[in-house]
N, C-alpha and C positions, 0 to 999 in steps of 0.2 A: 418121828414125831408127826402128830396129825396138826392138819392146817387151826383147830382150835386148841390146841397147848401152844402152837408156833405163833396165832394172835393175840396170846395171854401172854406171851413171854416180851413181846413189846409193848403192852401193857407194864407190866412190870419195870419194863424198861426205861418207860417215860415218866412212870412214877418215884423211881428211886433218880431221875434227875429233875423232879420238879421237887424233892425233898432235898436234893442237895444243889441248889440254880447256881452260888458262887461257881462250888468247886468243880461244875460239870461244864461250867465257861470256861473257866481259866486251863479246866484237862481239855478243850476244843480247842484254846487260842491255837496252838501252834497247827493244829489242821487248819482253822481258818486262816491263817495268814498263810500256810502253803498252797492252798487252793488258789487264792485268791489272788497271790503273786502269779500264780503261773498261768490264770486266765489272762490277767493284767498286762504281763508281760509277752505273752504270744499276739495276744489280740491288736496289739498297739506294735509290736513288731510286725507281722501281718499289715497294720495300713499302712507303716512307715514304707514299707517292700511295694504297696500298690501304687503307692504315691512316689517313690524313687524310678520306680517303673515307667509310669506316666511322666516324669520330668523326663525321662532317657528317650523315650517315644518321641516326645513333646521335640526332640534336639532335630531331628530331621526325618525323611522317609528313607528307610534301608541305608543310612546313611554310613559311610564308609570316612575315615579321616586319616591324612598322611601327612608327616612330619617329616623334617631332615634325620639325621642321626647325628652322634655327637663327635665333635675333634677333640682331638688328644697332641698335648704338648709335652714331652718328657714323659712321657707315662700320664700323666696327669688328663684322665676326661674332664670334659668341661660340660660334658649333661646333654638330653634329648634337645634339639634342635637347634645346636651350634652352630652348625655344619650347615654350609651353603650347598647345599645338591638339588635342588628341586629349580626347575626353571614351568616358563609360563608353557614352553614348546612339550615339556613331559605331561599336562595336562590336556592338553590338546588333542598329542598322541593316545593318552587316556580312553577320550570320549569317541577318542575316532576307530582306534584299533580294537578295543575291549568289550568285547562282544555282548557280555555279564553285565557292563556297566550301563546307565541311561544316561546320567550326565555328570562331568567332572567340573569345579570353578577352582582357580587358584584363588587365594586370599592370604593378606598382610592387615595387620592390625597396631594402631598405637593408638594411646590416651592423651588428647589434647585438648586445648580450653574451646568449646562452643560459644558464640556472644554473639545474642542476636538484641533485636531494639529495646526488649524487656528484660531480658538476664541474660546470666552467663553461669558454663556446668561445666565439670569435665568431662565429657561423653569417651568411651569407646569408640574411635573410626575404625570400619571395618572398611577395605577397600578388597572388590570382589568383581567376577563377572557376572553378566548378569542370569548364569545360572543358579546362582548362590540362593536366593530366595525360593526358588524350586528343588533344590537338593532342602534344604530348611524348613520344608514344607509351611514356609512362612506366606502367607498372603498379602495384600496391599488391602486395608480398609479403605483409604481415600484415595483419589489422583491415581497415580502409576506407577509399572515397575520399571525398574533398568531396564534399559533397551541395549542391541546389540552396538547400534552406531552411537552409545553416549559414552561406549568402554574407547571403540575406533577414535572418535575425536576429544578424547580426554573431556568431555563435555564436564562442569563446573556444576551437577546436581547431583541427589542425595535423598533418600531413603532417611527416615529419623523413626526411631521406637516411642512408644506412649510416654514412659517415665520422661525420656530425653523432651521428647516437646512439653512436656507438661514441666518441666523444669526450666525452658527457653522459652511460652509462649502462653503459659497457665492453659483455659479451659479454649483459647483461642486457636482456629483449623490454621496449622501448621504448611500447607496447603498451598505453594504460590511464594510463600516467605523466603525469607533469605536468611544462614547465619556465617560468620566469618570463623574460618577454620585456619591458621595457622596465616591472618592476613587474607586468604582467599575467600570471595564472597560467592558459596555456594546457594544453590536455590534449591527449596526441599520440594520434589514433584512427588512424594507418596509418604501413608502414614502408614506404618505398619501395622498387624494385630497386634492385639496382645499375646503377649506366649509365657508369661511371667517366671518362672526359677527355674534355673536347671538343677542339677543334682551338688554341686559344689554351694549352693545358697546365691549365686548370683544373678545378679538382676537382667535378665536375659533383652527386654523392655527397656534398658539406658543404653542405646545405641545407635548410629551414624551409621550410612552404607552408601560410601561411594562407590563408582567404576574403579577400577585399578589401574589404568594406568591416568585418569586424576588422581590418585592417592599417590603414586610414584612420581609422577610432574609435580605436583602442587603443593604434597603435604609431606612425606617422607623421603623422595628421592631413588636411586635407587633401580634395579629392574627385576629383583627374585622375590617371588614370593615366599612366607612363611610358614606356609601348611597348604594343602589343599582339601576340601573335602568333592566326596564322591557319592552316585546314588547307585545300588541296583537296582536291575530289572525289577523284582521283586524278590523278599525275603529269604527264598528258597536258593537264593544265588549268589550272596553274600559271601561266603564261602571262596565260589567260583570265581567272583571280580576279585576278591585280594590277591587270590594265586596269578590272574591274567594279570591284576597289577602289579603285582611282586614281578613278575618273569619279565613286563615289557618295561622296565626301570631298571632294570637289572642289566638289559641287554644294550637300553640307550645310557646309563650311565659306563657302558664296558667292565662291569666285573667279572673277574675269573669267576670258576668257579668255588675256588678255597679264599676267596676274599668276601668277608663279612655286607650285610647289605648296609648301604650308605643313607638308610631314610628305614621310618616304622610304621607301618601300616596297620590300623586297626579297625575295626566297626564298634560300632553301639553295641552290638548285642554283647558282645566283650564287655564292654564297660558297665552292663546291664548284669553279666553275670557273676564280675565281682561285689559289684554291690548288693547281690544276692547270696552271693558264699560269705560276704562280711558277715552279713544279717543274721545269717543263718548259726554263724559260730556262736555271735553276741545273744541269739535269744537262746541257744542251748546252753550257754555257760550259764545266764539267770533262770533257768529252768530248773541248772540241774542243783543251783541254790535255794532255789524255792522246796523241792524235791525233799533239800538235807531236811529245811525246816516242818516238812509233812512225816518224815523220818523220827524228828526231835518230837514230833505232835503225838507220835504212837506209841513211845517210849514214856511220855505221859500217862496216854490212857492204860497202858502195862499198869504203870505205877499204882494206880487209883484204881483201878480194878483188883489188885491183890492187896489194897485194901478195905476196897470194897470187899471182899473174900472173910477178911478177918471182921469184920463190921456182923457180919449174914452169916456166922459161922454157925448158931443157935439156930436161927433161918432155916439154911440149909438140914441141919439134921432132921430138923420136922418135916422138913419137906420128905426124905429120907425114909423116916420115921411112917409115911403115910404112903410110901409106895414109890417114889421118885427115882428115878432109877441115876445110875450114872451118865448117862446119856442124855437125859433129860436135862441133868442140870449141868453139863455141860452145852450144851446146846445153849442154855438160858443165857450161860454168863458171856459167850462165843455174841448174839444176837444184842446183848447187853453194851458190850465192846464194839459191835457194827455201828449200832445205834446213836453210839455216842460220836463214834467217827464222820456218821452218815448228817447227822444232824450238823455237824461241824464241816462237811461237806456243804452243805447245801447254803448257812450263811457264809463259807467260802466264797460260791458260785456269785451270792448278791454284792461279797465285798468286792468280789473282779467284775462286778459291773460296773459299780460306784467307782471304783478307783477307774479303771477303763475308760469313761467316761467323763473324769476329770482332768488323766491324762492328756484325753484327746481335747480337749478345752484347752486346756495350758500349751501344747507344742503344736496344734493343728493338725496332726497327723490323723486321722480315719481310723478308728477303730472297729476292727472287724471279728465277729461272732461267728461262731458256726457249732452244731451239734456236739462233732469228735472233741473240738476246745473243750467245751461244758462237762461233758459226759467222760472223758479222758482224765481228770484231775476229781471229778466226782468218785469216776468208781477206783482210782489209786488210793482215795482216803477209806471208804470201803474196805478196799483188800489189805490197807494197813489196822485198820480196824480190828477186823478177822485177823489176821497174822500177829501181832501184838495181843489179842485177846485172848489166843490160845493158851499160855502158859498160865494166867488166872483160871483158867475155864476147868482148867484139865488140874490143877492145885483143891478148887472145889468141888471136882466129882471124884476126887480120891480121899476125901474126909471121911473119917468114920462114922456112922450115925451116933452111938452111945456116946462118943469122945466130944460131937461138936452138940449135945444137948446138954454136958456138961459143961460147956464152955457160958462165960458170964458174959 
């Protein structure tokens, strides 16, 4: 077919759907809505994935986290961090022996009532060394950070996050104040950034950060920590500090070797690639529903193409009748069936913006666009187009001419 039958045939094309505008909608809906789901739903999973990303980033630099591991009574475990095994002195050992690592802080955490002159909250106290903020890659906006000699002398000051002072002190510099924590009247020498959500939805921003052992003297008691976190060197060695961490806890807690490890060691980037294997499962299962419903769209245009076939059967004979070959008008009715997918493509593409863009209004999450999204579910409705239009195409280039100029 030469490029002027092949521009007449989308002529034709657009003309037998501006004569029939209902039925040439309602044979698109189900492409548009499959298009338009599967932009929608990548596009909007894609920023959910940048932005989980960035919360996980946001939690520290290279940051590394270890837990106890769990006791068992009768058989019965009692879960990740039951188990007393981690001391202040394996942290220590950490930062001193572990070549991979830059710095290690022990840390203990409970939720108790803050009351300072103007309110009272229940903040998160985190009791830490004063590496903790450096592993956290958390800054001090105001005043100062923990110092080495405020952990030494159980010193009675404190570190507070935005939410937490804006909760004890309104829009007033937190800076010099004082608030009482479990009876102890501590003094807040620094405001921290903001660092707002982690990846669990919580408010990273409503939090207290004493020394540890004031948290152990003054607020909880006690002498073991609850976790510790750790930083590498950098990224590429992440890897490298869990193993030196694994072997030298291993060695000062004395386990065999056929005895299971007593504490779980993990990084971010871990917790960064489950939530990227979630992601990835939950938008290919709505993918691959959108998919059925681009599927359901083409079995449509089947439909309405054969009979369309019966409509143009008088049509086609004259066409026939004047020299048309079978090729030709298969071709026609083939480009016919593209057209109508293509066209159903393309208000597709504008419904997965609109909707994209409404999503991302409602959840906040970043909605992101790129070529292959657009062009990916575009030319699937295309190739179903073509693929479902065959059997019409190929029904009327096998008519008889004399047979279908008798047809009424």
């Amino acid at each position: 077919m030469n490029w002027a039958l092949f521009i007449e045939s989308f002529h034709i094309a657009f003309r037998e759907m501006s004569r029939h505008r209902t039925r040439s909608f309602l044979t698109m809906f189900g492409v548009i809505i499959g298009v338009g789901a599967i932009i929608s739903v990548v596009s909007i999973s894609q920023g959910a994935k940048k932005k989980i990303q960035g919360q996980i980033a946001n939690l520290g630099s290279n940051m590394i986290i270890g837990v106890p591991g769990s006791t068992s009574a009768s058989g019965v475990k009692a879960g990740t961090g039951s188990a007393v095994t981690l001391t202040i002195e394996d942290t220590q050992a950490i930062e001193r022996e572990c070549s991979a690592v830059s710095h290690c802080a022990p840390v203990a955490r409970i939720i108790c009532q803050a009351v300072s002159e103007l309110g009272n909250w229940p903040a998160p106290v985190t009791g830490a060394t004063c590496r903790y903020t450096a592993i956290r890659a958390w800054n001090v906006e105001s005043g100062r950070e923990l110092e080495p000699g405020d952990d030494d002398t159980a010193a009675k000051v404190c570190l507070i996050g935005k939410t937490t002072s804006e909760q004890l002190f309104g829009d007033m510099d937190p800076v010099g104040q004082r608030i009482r924590l479990k009876g102890t009247l501590i003094e807040i020498v620094g405001l921290l950034e903001t660092k707002g959500q982690n990846p669990l939805g919580e408010d990273q921003d409503d939090t207290v950060v004493v020394p540890l052992n004031t948290f152990f003297r003054h607020l909880a008691g006690g002498d073991r920590p609850q976790a510790f976190v750790a930083s590498a060197v950098d990224e590429n060695q992440i890897d490298l500090a869990i193993t030196q961490i694994k072997g030298l806890l291993r060695q000062r807690h004395r386990l065999g070797e056929s005895e299971p490890d007593d504490f779980i060691i993990k990084s971010i980037e871990e917790y960064a690639e489950m939530a990227e294997s979630t992601s990835n499962v939950m938008t290919a299962l709505l993918v691959s529903i959108a998919a059925i419903s681009l599927l359901v769209g083409g079995i449509g245009i089947m439909n309405i193409m054969l009979v369309t076939v019966m409509e143009r059967t008088r049509e086609i004979g004259i066409r026939m009748a004047v020299g048309a070959t079978q090729r030709m008008i298969l071709s026609q009715f083939i480009i016919e069936s593209a057209t109508l997918a293509g066209v159903g493509g393309i208000l597709g593409v504008l419904m997965g913006f609109v909707g994209s863009i409404a999503i991302s209004r409602l959840t906040g999450w970043p909605a992101i666009f790129s070529v292959p999204l657009i062009g990916g579910p575009f030319g699937f409705a295309v190739a179903i187009g073509l693929l479902f239009g065959l059997l019409p195409a190929r029904r009327a280039s096998s008519l008889k001419p004399v047979e279908s100029l008798r047809h009424d």
